[in-house]
N, C-alpha and C positions, 0 to 999 in steps of 0.2 A: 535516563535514556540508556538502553543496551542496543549493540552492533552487534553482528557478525556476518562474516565473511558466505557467502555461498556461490560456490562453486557452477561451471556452467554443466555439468553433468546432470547436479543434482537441483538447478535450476526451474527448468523445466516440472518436473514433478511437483516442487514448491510450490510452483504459479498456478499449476493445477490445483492443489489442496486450498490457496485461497479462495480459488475462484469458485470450487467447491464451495466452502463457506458462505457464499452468497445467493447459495438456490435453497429453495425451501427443500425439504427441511431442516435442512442445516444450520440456514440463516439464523443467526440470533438475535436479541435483542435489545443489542448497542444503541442501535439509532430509531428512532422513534419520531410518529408526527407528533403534534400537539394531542392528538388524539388517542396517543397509545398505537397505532399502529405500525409496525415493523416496516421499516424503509431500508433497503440500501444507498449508501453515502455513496454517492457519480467519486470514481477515478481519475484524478488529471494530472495530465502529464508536467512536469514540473522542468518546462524545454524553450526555447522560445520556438515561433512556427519555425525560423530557417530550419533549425537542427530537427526536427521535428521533419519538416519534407525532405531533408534529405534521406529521413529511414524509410521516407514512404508512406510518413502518416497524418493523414488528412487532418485529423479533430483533434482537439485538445484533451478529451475525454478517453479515457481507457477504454479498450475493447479487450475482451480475456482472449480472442487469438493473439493479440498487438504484443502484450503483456507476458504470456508465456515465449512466443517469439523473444522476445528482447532479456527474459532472464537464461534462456538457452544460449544466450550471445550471439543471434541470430539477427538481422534485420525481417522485420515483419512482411515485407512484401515480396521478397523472393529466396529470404530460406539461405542468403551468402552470412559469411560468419562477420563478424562486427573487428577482429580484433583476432591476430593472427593467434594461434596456439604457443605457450612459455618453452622454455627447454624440458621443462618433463614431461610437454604436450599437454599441459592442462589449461583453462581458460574460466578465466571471471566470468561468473552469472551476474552476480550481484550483492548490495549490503544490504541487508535487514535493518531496520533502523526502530527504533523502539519506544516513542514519547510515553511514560507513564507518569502522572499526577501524583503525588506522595499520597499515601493510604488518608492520613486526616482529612485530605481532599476530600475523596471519596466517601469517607463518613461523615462529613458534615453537610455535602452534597445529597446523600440519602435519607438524614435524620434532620435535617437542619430545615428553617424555613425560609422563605424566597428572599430574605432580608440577609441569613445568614450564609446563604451561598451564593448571593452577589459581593456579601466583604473576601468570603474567601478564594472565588475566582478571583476576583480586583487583586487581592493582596497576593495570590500566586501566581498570576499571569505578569506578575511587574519586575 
């Protein structure tokens, strides 16, 4: 797992670049039907509803304006700031946060066969 910090300046641009990432042709291909075709993974907000309606957002699902709004440090539905400006005037966007599988995952996961990457999710998920 890797963090880091980002800033609400540079927030906003971030949120943009991912949300990039999920328009053709950008989009890659992480996720996948059964059928080999390219899907985007749905966004959900990881909130309960109260806190969630009090920013003014309906669904549980991510919307990319909701998303960028909210790493700007901004509340999504009117644009007020989340979270007063520090002494140098600067303001938390948000953490990055980074779940990576150890490589042998990965390759056994691609070369392996549906026996061998059921022991090694089981044995790494535990």
């Amino acid at each position: 797992m890797t963090t880091s910090s980002i800033g609400a300046a540079k927030g906003g641009g971030y949120a943009r670049y991912l949300e990039g990432k999920t328009i053709e042709p950008e989009r890659g291909d992480y996720y996948l039907t059964p059928g080999d075709e390219p899907v985007q993974a749905q966004g959900r907000w990881l909130a309960s509803v109260d806190i969630l309606a009090q920013l003014g957002i309906e669904a549980n699902t991510v919307e990319g304006r909701d998303f960028i709004a909210m790493m700007e440090g901004r509340r999504p539905r009117n644009g007020r700031w989340l979270r007063r400006a520090g002494a140098d005037g600067s303001r938390g966007g948000g953490i990055d946060v980074t779940f990576s599988a150890p490589k042998s995952v990965s390759v056994t996961w691609a070369l392996g066969d549906d026996a061998q990457r059921q022991r090694t999710a089981h044995r790494w998920g535990s």
